[in-house]
Structure formats: structure tokens, C-alpha cells
N, CA, C and O atoms as a Tinker XYZ file with bonds, in Angstrom:
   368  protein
     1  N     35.470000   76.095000   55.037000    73     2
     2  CA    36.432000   75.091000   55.465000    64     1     3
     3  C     36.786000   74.206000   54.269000    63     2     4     5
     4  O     36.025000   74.093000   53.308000    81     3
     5  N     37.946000   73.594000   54.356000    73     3     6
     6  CA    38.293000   72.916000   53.472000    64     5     7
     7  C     39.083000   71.587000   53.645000    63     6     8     9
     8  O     40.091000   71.710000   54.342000    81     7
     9  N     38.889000   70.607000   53.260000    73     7    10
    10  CA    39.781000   69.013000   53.394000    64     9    11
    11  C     40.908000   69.240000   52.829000    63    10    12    13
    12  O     40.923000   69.904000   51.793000    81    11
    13  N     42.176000   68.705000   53.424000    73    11    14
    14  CA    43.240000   68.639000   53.129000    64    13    15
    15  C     43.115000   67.066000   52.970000    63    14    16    17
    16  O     42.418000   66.251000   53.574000    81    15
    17  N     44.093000   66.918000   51.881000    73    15    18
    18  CA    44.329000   65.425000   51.698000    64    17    19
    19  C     45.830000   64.867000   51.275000    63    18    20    21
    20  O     46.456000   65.889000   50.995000    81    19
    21  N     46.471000   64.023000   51.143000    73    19    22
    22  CA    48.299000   64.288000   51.192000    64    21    23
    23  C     48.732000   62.915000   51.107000    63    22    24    25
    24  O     48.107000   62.292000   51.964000    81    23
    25  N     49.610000   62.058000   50.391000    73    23    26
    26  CA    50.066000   60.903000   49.998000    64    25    27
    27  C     50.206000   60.336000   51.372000    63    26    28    29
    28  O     50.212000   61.279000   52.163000    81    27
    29  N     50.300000   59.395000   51.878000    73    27    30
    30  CA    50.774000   58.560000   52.600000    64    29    31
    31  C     52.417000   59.277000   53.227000    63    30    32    33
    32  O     52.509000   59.803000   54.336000    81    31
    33  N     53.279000   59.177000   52.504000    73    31    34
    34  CA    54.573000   59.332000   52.769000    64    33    35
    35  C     54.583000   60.530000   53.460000    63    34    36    37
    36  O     54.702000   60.202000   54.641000    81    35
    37  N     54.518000   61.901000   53.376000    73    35    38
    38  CA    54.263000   62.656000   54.242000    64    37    39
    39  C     53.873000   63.090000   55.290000    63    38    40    41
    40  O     54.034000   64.224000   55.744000    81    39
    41  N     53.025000   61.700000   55.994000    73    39    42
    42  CA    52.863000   61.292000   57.241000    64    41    43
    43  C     54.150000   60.888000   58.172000    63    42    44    45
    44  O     54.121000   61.133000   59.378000    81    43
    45  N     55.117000   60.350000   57.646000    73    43    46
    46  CA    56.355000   59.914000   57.933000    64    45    47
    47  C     56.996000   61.254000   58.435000    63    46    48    49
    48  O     57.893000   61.105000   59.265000    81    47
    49  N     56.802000   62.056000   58.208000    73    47    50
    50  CA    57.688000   63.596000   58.658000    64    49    51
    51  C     56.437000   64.516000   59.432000    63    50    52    53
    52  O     56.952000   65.346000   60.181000    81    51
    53  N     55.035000   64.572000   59.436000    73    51    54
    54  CA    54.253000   65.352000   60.304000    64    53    55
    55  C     53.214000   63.943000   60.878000    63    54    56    57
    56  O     52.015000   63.952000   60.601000    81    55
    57  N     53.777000   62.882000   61.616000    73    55    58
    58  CA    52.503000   62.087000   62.448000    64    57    59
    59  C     51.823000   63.114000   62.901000    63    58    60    61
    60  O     50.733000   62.733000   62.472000    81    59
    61  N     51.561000   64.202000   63.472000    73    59    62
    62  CA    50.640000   64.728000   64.269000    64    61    63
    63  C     49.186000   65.050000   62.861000    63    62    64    65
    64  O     48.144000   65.674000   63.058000    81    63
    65  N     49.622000   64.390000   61.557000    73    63    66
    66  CA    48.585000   64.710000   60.630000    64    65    67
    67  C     47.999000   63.267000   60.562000    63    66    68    69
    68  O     46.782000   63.108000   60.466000    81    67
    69  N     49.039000   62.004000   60.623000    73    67    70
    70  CA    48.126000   60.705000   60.381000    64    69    71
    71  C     47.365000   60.269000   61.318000    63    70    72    73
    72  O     47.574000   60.273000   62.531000    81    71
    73  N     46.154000   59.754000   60.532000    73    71    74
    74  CA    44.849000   59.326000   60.892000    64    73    75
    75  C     43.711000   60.304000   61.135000    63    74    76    77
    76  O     42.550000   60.138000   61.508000    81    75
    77  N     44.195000   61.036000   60.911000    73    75    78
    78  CA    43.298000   62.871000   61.101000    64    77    79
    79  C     42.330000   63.029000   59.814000    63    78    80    81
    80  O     42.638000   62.982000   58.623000    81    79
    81  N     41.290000   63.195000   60.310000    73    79    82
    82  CA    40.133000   63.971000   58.968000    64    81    83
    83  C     40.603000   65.797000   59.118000    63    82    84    85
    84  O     39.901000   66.490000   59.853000    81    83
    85  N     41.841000   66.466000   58.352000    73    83    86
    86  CA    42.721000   67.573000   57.801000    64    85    87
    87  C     40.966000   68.640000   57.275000    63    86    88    89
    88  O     40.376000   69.075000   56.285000    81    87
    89  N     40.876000   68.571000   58.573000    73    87    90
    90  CA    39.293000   70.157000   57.714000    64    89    91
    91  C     39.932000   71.237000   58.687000    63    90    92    93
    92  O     40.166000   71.209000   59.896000    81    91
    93  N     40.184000   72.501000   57.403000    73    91    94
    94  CA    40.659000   73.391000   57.735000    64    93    95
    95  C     39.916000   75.063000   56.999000    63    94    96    97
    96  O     39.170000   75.122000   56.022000    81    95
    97  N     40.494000   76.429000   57.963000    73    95    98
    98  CA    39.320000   77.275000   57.305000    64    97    99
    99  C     40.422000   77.836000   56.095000    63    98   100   101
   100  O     41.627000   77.684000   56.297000    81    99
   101  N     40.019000   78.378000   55.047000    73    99   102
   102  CA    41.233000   79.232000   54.176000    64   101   103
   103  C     40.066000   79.297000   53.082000    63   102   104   105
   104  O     39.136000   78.498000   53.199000    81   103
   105  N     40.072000   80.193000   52.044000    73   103   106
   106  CA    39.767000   81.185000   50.884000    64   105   107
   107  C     40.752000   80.618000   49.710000    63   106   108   109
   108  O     40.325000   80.426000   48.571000    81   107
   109  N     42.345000   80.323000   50.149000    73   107   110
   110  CA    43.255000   80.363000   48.671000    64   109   111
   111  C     44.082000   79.105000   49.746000    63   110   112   113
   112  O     44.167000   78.862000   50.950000    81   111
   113  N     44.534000   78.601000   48.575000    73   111   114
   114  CA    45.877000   77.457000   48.840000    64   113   115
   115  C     46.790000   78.129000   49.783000    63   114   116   117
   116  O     47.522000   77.420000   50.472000    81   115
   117  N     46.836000   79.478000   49.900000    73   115   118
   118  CA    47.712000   79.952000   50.506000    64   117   119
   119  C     47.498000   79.499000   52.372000    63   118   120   121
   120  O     48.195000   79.059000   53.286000    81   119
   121  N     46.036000   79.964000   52.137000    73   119   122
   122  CA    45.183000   80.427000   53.702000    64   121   123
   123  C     45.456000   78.711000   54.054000    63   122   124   125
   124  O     46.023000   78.447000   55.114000    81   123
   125  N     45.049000   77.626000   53.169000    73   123   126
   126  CA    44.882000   76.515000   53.766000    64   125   127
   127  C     46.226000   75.403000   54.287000    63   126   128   129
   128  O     46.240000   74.553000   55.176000    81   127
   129  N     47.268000   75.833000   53.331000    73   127   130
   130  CA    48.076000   75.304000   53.885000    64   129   131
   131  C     48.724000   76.069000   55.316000    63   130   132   133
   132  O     49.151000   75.530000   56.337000    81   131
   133  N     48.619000   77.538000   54.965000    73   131   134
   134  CA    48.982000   77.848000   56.466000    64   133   135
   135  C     48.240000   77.554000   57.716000    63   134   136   137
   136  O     48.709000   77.837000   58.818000    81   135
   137  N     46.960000   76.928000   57.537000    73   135   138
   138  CA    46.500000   76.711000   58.667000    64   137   139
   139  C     46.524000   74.942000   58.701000    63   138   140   141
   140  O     45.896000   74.225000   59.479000    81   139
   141  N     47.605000   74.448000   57.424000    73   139   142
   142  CA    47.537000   72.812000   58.073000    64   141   143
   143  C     49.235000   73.154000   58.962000    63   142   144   145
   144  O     49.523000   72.466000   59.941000    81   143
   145  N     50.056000   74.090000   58.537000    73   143   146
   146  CA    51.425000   74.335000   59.057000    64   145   147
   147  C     51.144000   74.302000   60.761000    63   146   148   149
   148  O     51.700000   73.593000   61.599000    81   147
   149  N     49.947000   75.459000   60.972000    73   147   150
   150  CA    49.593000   75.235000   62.504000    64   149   151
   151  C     49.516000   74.429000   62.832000    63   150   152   153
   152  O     49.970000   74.323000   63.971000    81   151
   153  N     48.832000   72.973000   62.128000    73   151   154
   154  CA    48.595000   71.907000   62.702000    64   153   155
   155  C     49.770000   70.555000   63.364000    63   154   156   157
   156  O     49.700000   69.647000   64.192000    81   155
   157  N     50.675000   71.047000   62.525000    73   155   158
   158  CA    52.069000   70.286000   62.094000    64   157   159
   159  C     52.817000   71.151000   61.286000    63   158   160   161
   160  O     52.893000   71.341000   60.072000    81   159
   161  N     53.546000   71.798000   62.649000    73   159   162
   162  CA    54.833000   72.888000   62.257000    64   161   163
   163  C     55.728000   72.132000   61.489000    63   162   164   165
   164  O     56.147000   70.983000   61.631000    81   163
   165  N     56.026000   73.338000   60.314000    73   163   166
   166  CA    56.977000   72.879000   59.523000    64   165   167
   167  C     56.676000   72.406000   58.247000    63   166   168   169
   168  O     57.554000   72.558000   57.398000    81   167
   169  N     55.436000   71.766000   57.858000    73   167   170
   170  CA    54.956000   71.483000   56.629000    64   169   171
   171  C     54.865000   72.277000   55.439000    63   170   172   173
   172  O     54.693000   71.979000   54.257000    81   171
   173  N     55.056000   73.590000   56.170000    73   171   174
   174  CA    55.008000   74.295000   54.559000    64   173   175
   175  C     56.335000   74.795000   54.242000    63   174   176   177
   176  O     56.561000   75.386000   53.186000    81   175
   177  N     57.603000   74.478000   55.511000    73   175   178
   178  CA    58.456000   74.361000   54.808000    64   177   179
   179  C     58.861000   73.197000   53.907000    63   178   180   181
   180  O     59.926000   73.084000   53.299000    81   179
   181  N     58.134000   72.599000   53.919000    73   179   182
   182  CA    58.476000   70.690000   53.225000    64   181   183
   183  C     58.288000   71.038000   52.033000    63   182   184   185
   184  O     59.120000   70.899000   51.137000    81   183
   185  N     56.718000   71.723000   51.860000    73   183   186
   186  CA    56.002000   71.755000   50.216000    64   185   187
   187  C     56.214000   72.751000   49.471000    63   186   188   189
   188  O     56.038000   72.693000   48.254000    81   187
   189  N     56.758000   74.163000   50.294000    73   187   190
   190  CA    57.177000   75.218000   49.529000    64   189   191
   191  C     58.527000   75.403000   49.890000    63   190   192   193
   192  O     59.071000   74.893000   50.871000    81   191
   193  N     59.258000   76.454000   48.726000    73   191   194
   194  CA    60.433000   76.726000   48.923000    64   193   195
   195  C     60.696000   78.150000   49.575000    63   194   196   197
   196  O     59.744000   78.921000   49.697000    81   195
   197  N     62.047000   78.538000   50.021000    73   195   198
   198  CA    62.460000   80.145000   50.873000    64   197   199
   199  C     61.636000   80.806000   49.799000    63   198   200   201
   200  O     61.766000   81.683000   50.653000    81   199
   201  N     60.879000   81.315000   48.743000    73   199   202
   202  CA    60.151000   82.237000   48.432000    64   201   203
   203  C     58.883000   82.083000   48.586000    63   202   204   205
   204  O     58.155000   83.074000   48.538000    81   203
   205  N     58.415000   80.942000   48.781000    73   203   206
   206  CA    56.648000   80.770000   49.461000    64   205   207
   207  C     56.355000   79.874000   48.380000    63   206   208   209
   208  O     55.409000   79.136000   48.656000    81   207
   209  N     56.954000   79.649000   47.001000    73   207   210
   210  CA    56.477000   78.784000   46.244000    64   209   211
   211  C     56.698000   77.595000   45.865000    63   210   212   213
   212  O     57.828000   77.113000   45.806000    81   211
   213  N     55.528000   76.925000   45.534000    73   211   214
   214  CA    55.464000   75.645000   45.571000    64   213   215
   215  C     56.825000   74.951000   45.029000    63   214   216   217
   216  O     57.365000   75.388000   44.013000    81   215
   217  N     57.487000   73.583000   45.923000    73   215   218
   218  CA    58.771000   72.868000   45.554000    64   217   219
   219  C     58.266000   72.466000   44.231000    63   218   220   221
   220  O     57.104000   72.216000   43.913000    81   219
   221  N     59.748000   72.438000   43.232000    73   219   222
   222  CA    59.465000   71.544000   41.971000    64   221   223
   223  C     58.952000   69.690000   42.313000    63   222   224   225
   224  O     58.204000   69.026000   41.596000    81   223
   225  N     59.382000   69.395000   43.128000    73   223   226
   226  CA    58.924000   67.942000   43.319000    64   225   227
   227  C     57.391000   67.723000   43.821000    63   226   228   229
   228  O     57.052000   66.595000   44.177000    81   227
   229  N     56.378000   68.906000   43.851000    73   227   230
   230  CA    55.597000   68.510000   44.727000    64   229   231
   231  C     54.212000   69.014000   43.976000    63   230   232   233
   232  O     54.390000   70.150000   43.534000    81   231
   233  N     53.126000   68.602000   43.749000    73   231   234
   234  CA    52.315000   68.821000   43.037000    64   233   235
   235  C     50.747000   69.106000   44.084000    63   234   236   237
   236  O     50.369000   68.248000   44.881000    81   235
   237  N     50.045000   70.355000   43.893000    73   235   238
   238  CA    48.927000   70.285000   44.490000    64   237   239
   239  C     47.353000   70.753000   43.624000    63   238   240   241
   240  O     47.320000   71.696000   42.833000    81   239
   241  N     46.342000   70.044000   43.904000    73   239   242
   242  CA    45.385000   70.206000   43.215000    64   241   243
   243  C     44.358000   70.833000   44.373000    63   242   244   245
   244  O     44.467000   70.946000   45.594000    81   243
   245  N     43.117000   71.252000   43.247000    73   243   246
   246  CA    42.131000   71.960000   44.137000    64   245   247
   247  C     41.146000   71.192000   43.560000    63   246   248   249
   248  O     40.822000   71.632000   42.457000    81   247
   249  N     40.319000   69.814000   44.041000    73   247   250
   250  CA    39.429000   69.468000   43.586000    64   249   251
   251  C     39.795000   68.460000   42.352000    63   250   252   253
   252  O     40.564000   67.500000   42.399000    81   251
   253  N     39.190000   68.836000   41.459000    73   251   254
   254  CA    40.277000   67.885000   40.045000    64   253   255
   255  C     40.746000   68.648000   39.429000    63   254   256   257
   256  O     40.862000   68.213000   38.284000    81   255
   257  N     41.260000   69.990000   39.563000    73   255   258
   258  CA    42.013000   71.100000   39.026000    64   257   259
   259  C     43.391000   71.871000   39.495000    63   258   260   261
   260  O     43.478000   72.880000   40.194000    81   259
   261  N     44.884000   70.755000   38.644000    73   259   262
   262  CA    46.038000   71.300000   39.234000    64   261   263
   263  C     46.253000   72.751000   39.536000    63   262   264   265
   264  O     45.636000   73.591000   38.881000    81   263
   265  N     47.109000   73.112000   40.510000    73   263   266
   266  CA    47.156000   74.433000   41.023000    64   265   267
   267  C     47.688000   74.818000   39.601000    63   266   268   269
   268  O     48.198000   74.111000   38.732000    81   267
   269  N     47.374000   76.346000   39.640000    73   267   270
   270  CA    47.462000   77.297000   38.248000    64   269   271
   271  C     48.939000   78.248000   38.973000    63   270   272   273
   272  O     50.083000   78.150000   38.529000    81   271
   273  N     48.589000   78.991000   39.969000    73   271   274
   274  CA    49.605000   79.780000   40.433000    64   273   275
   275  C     50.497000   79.231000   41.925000    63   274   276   277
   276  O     50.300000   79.354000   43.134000    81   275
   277  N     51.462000   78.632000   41.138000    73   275   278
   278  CA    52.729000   77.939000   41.897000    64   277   279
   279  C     53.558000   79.127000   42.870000    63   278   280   281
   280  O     54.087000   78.821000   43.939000    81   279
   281  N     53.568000   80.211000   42.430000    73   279   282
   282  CA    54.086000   81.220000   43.186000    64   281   283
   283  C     53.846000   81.792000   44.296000    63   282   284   285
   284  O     54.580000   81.809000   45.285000    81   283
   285  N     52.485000   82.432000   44.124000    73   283   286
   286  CA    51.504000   83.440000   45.497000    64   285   287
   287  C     50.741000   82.036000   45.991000    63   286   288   289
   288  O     50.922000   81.947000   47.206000    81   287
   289  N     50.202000   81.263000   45.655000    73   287   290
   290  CA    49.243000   79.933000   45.877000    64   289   291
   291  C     47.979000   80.816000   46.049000    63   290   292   293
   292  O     47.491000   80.883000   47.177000    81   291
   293  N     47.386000   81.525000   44.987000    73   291   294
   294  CA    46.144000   82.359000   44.979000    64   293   295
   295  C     44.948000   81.623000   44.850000    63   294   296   297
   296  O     43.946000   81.988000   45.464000    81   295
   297  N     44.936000   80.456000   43.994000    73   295   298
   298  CA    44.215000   79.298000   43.640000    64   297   299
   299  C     42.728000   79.797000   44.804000    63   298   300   301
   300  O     42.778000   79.697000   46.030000    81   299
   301  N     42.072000   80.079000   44.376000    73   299   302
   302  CA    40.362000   79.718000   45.470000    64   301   303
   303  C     40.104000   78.590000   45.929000    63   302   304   305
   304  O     39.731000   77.781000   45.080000    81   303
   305  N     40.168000   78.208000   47.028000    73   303   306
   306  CA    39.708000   76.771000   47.155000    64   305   307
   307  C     38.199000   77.149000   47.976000    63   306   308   309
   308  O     38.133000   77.799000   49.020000    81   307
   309  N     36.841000   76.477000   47.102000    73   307   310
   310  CA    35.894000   76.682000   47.504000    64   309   311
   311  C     35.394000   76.382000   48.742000    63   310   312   313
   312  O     36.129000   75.828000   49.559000    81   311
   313  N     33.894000   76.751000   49.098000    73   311   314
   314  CA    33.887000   76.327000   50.582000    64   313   315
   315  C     33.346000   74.653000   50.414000    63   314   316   317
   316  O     32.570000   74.096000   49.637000    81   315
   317  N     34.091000   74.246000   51.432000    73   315   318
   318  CA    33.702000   72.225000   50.886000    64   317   319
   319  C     34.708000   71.466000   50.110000    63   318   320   321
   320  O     34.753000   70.236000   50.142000    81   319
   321  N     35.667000   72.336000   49.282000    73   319   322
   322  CA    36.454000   71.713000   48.441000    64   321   323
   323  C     37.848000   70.853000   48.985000    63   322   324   325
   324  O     37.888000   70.577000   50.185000    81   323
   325  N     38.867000   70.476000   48.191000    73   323   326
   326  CA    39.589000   69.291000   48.705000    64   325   327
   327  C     40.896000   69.897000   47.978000    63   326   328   329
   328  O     40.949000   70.089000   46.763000    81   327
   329  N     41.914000   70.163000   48.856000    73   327   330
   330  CA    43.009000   70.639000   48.700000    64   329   331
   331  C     43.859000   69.096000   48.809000    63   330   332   333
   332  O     44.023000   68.580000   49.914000    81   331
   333  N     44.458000   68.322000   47.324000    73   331   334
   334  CA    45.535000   67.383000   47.309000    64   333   335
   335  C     46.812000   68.234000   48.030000    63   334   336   337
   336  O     46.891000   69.443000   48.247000    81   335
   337  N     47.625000   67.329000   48.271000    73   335   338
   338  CA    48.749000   67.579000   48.182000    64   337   339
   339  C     49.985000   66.470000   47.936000    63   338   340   341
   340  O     50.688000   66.439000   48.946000    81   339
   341  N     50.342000   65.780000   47.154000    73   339   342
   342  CA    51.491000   65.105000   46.874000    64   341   343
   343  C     52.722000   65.296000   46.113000    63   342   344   345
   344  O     52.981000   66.281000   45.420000    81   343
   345  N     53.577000   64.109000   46.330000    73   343   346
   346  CA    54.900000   64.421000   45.687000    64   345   347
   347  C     54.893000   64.191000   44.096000    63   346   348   349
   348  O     54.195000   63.248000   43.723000    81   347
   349  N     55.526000   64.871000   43.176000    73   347   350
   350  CA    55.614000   64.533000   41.967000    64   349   351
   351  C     56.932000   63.215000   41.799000    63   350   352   353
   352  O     58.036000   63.264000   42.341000    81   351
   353  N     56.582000   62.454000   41.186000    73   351   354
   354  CA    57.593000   61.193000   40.899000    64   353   355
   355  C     58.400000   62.009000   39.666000    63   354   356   357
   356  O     57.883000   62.680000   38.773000    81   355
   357  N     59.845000   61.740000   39.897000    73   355   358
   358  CA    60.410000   62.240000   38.376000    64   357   359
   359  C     61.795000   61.505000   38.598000    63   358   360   361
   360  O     62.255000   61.104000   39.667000    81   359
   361  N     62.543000   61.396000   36.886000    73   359   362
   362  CA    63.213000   60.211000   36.859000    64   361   363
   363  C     63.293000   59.569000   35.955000    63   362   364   365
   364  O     62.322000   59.575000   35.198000    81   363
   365  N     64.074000   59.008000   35.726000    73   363   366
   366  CA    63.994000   57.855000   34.790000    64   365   367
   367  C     64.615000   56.750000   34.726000    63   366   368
   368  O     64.355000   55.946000   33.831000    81   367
């Protein structure tokens, strides 16, 4: 199983996630976000794009280690570990 964790603001578009302790089962970034999508349909259309990969605005870590593969989301997330998920700020 694994903790999902996610900025504040993204609560604003899935309430059925705020105030929730997000422990979910998955092997890869892939497995875990699809089983937070079950939780609150629609979320992985928010964070990924029509090819499955991660939006340019949106940044996710595994632990203290940014995701490596933005594409497949192959990333291992261990058993116990902490899947971030937030928006990237960009701009100037």
C-alpha cells in the first residue's frame, strides 16, 4: 500500500479526497494513481494527458525522488512509500 499526498488546491476539483488519509494498493505510479482515480473519478484525467502521461504543469515524486518516467509512470513505489502529487508553478 501506498500514501498518496497532493497540494491543497486539488481538493477544490476531487472533495471526495479532502480530509482523507489517500492509502492505496499499487507496485508503480501507474497502479497508484489508478486506484486514487477510483477513489475520485476523473483525477487522472487532471494529472495526465490523452496519452497516459504525466501533464507538463504537474510534478510527482516517489518519496524524495522526482518521477524519472513521465510517460508509462513505471516509477516503483515501495511498499509504505509516499506518492506526492502537485502542480508545477511556471511563469514569470
Amino acid at each position: 500500500m501506498a500514501r498518496v499526498e497532493m497540494t491543497s488546491h486539488l481538493f477544490r476539483f476531487f472533495p471526495a479526497l479532502k480530509g482523507r488519509e489517500i492509502i492505496v494498493p499499487g507496485q508503480s505510479v501507474a497502479e497508484v494513481l489508478a486506484a486514487v482515480n477510483e477513489l475520485a473519478p476523473g483525477f487522472t484525467d487532471y494529472v495526465l494527458d490523452e496519452r497516459g502521461a504525466v501533464r507538463r504543469h504537474v510534478l510527482i515524486s516517489v518519496n524524495d525522488s522526482m518521477l524519472v518516467d513521465r510517460k508509462t509512470l513505471s516509477d516503483r513505489v515501495p511498499e509504505g512509500g509516499t506518492v506526492y502529487v502537485f502542480q508545477a508553478l511556471t511563469g514569470g
